[in-house]
C-alpha positions as CSV (number, residue, x, y, z in Angstrom):
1,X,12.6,16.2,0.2
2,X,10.6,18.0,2.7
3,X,7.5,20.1,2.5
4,X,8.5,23.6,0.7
5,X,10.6,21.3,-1.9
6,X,11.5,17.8,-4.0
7,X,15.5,17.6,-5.2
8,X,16.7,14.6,-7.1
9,X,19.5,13.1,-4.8
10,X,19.7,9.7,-7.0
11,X,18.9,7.1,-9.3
12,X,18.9,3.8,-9.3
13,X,19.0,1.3,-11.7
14,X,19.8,-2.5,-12.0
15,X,19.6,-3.0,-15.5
16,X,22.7,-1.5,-16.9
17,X,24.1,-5.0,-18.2
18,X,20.7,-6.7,-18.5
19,X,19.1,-7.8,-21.9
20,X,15.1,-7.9,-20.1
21,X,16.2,-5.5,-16.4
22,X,13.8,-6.2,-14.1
23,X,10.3,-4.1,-13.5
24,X,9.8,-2.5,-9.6
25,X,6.4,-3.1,-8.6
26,X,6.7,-1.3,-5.3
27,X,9.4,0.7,-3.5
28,X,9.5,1.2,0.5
29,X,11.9,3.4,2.6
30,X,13.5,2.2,5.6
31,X,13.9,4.6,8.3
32,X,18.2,3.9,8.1
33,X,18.0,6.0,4.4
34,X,17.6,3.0,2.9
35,X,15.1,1.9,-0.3
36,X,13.8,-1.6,-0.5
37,X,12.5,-2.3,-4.6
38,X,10.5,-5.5,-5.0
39,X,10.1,-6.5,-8.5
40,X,8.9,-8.8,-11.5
41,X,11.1,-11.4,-11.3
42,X,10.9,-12.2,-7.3
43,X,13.7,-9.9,-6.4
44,X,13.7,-7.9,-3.1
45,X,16.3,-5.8,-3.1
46,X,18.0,-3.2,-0.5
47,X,19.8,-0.2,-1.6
48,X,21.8,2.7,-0.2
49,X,21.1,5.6,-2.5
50,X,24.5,7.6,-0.6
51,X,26.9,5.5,-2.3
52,X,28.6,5.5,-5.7
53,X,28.6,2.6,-8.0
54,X,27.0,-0.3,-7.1
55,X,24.7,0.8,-4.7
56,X,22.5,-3.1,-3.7
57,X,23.1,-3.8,0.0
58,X,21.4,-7.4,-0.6
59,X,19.3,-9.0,-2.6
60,X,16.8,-11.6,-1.6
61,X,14.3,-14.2,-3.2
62,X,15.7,-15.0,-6.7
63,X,15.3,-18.4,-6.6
64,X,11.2,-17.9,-5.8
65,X,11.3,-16.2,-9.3
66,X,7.6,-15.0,-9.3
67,X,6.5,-11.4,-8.9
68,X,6.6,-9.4,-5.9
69,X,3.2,-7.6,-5.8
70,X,3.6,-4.9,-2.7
71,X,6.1,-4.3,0.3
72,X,5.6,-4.0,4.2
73,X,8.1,-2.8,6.8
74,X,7.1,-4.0,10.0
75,X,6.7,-1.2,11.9
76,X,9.1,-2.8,15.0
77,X,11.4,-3.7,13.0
78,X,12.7,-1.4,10.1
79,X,15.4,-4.8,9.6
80,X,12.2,-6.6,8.6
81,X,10.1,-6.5,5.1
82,X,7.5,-8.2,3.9
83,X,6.6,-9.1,0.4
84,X,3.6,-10.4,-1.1
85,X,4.1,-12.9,-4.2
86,X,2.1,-13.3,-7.3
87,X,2.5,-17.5,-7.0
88,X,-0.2,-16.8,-3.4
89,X,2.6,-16.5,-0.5
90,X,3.8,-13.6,1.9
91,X,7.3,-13.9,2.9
92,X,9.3,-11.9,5.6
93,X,12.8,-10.8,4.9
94,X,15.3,-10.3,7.6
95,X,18.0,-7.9,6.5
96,X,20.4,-8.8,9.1
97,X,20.5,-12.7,7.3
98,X,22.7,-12.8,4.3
99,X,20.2,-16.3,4.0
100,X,18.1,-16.6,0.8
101,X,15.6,-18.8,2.8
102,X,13.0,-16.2,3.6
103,X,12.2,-16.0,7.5
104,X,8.6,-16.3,8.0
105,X,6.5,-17.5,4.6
106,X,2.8,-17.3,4.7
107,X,0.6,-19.3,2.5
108,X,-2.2,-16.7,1.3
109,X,-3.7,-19.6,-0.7
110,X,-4.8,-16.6,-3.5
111,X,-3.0,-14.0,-5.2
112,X,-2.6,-11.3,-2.6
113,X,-2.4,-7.9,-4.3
114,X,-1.6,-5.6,-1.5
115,X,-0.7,-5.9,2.4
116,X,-0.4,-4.0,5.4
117,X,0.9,-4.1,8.9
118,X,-0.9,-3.2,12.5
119,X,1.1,-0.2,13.6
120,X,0.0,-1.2,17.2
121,X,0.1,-4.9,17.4
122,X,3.0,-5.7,14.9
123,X,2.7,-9.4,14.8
124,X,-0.6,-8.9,12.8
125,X,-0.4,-8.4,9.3
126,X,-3.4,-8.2,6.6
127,X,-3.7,-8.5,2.9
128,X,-6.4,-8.8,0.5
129,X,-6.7,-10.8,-2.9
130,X,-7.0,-11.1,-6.6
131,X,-10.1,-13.1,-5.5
132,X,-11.6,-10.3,-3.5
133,X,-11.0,-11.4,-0.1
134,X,-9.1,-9.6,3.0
135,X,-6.9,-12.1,5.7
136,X,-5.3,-11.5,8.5
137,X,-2.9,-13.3,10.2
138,X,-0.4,-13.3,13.5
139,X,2.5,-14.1,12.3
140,X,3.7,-16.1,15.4
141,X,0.7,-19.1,13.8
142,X,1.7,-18.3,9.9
143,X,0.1,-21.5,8.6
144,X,-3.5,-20.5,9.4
145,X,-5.1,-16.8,9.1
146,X,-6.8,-15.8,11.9
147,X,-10.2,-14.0,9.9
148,X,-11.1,-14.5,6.0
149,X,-13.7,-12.7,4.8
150,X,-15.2,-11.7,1.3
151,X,-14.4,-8.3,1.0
152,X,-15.7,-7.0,-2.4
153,X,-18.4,-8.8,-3.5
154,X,-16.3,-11.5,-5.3
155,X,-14.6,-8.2,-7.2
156,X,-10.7,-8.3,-7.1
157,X,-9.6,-6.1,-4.2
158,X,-6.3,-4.0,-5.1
159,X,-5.3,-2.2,-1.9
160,X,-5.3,-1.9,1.5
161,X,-4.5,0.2,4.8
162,X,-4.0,-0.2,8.3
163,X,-5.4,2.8,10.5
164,X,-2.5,4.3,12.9
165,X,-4.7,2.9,16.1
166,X,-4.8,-0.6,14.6
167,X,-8.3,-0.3,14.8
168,X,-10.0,0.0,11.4
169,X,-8.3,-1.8,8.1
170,X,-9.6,-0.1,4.8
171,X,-9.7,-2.0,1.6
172,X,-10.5,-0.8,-2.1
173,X,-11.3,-2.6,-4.8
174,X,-12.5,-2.9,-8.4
175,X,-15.9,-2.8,-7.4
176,X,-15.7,0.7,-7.1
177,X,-16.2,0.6,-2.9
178,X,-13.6,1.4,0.0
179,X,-14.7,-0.7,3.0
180,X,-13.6,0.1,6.4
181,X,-13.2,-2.7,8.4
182,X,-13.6,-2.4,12.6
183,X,-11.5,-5.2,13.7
184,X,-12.2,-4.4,17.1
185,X,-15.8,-5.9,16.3
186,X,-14.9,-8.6,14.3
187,X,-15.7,-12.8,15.7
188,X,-12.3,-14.0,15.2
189,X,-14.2,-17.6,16.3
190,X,-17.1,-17.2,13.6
191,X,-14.7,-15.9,11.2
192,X,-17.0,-13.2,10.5
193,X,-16.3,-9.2,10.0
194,X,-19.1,-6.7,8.8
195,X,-17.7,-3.1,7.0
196,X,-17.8,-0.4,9.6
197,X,-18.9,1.9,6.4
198,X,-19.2,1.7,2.6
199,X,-17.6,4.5,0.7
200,X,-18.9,4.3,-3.2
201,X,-16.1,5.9,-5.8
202,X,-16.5,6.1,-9.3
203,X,-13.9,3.9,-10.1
204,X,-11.7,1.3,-9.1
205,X,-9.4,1.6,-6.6
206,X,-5.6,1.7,-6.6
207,X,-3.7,2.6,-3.8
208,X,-5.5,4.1,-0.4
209,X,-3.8,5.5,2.4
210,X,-5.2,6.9,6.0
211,X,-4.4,10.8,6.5
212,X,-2.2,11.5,9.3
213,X,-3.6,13.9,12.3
214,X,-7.2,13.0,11.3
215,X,-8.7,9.5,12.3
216,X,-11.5,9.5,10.2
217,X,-10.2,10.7,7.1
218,X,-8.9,8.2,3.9
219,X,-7.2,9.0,1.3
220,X,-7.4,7.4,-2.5
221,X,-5.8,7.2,-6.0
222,X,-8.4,5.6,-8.8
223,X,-6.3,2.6,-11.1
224,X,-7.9,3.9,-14.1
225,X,-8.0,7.1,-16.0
226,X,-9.9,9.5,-13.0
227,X,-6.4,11.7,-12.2
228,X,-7.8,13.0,-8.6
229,X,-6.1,12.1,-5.5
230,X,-9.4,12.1,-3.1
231,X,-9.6,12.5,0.5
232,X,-12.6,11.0,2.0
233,X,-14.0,11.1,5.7
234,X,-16.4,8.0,7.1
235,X,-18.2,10.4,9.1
236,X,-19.7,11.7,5.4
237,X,-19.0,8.7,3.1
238,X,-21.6,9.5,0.3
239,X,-19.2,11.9,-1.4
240,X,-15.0,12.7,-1.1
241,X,-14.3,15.4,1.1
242,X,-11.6,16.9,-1.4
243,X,-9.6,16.0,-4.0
244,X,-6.8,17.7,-6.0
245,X,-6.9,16.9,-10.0
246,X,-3.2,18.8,-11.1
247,X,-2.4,15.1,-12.9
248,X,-3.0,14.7,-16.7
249,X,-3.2,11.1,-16.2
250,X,-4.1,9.0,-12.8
251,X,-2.2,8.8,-9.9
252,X,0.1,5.8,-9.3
253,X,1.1,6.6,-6.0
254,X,1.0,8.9,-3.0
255,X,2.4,9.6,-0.1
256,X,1.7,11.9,2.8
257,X,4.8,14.1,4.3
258,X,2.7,15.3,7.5
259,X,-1.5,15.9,7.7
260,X,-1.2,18.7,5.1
261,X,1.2,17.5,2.6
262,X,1.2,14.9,0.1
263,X,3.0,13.9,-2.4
264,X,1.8,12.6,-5.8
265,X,3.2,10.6,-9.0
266,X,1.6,10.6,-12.2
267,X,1.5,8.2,-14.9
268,X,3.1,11.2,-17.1
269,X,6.0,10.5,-14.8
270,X,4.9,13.6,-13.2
271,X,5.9,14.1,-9.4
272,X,3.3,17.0,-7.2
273,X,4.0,18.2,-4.0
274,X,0.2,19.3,-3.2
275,X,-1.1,21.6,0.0
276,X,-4.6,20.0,0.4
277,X,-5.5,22.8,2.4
278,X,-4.9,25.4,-0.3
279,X,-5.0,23.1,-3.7
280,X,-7.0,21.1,-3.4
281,X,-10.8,21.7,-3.8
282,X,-13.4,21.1,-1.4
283,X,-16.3,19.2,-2.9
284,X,-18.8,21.1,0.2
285,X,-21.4,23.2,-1.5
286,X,-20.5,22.0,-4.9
287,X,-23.9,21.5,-6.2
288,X,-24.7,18.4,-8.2
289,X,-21.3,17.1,-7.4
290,X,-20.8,13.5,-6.7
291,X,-17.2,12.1,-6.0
C-alpha cells in the first residue's frame, strides 16, 4: 500500500476446517508487519501475513469466549493490545507471554463498544459504552476509572478517538452528536467533564478518527446507510467541512495514510483510496447544504 496505489499481498483466513469460522470485529496493524484480528468468539489473534501456510503467531483469550468489540495498540508498546469484551471488561495482551491469562483486565462494568489510547500519556486508556457513557482509566489503578461521565444523553455511544496531543477525546454516538471532550479541563475529583464542542450529524456514528497535520479537524463514517466519509473542523461545527461520497453503501472503516490520504472500505466490499483535497467536495458555499 502507499498513496499512488493498494496491491493485495495476502489473505487470511482461519476458517478453512471450521463448521461456524469465527467473525473479525476489528483488525489492527502492528508496526513489526504484523495484523492482530479480534473476533466473535473472544479470540485475539496475531498473524504474519509474509509466511505460507499457517500464518497465526498466537492466539489469545479462548477460554473468555465472549466477543471482542475493538482493538488498541498501546502506543509504547507495539508488544501490547488491548481488547474490549462484549461480557463489560478490557483486557491487555502481552505478546511476548505465550500465557492465556490476559495481563492487565479492566472491569468496564458496561458494554464498552470502542476504546482508545493517549498517544502522549500511554498508561491512560478511554472507552465509551453501550450505555452511553465515556471512562477513562490509568492502567497502573485498573480496578477504579479515574472520570465517568454520560456522554450521549443516555444514547449508546459507538466510537471513540484520542487527539495526537492527548488533549481532546472525541466520542460519536447514536444520538447523532460527536462530542469533543477537553480532558485538560476536566475535575478528575468531581468526576465531572463538559464537551469542549457539539458537532450535530445526521446520523449515527460509526467509526471517527482525528486527521493527521490538522488539530482541529475530525473525521467520521455514519453506521447506517449515509455512504460519506466526512471531515469535520470544531472551529466550524454546525456543518462538515467536506466529505467524499464514491461508496454505494456506508463506510465501515477508514483509515488515514498521511493528512491528505485516506483510505476507505465499503460495505459493497469496496476498498477507495481518496485525495480529500481533490475528491472530495467542499460543503463551503454550498447553499442550503447541511452535513
Amino acid at each position: 500500500m502507499g498513496p499512488d496505489k493498494i496491491m493485495l499481498r495476502s489473505t487470511i483466513s482461519n476458517g478453512r476446517r471450521r463448521s461456524s469460522p469465527p467473525h473479525f470485529n476489528d483488525v489492527v496493524w502492528r508496526p513489526l508487519d504484523y495484523i492482530v484480528t479480534g473476533s466473535n468468539i473472544g479470540k485475539v489473534m496475531v498473524w504474519d501475513p509474509n509466511r505460507r501456510g499457517d500464518q497465526t503467531v498466537h492466539a489469545y483469550g479462548g477460554d473468555i469466549g465472549r466477543t471482542v468489540q475493538r482493538l488498541a495498540v498501546k502506543p509504547s508498546d507495539s508488544n501490547f493490545v488491548y481488547a474490549a469484551y462484549s461480557e463489560g471488561h478490557i483486557c491487555g495482551w502481552d505478546f511476548r507471554s505465550d500465557s492465556n491469562t490476559p495481563s492487565l483486565r479492566i472491569t468496564a462494568s458496561m458494554v464498552p463498544q470502542d476504546i482508545d489510547c493517549n498517544p502522549i500519556d500511554t498508561n491512560m486508556i478511554a472507552a465509551v459504552t453501550q450505555e452511553g457513557r465515556l471512562s477513562v482509566w490509568d492502567v497502573r489503578k485498573p480496578t477504579q476509572s479515574l472520570i465517568g461521565v454520560p456522554a450521549h444523553a443516555g444514547k449508546p455511544a459507538s466510537c471513540i478517538s484520542w487527539h495526537p496531543t492527548g488533549r481532546f477525546i472525541g466520542t460519536g454516538g447514536s444520538d447523532n452528536t460527536i462530542r469533543i471532550w477537553d480532558f485538560k479541563a476536566a475535575s478528575y475529583k468531581k468526576n465531572t467533564a463538559t464537551p469542549f464542542c457539539i458537532i450535530k450529524t445526521i446520523s449515527s456514528l460509526r467509526r471517527l478518527k482525528w486527521r493527521p497535520g490538522y488539530d482541529t479537524q475530525i473525521s467520521s463514517s455514519a453506521s447506517n446507510s449515509d455512504p460519506r466519509l466526512q471531515v469535520w473542523d470544531m472551529r466550524n461545527p454546525n456543518h462538515s467541512m467536506c466529505f467524499h461520497q464514491k461508496h454505494g453503501d456506508k463506510v465501515m472503516g477508514f483509515a488515514w495514510y498521511d493528512e491528505n490520504t485516506v483510505w476507505t472500505a465499503g460495505r459493497e466490499r469496496v476498498i477507495l483510496q481518496c485525495d480529500i483535497r481533490r475528491d472530495a467536495m467542499y460543503t463551503a458555499g454550498l447553499l442550503g447544504y447541511t452535513a
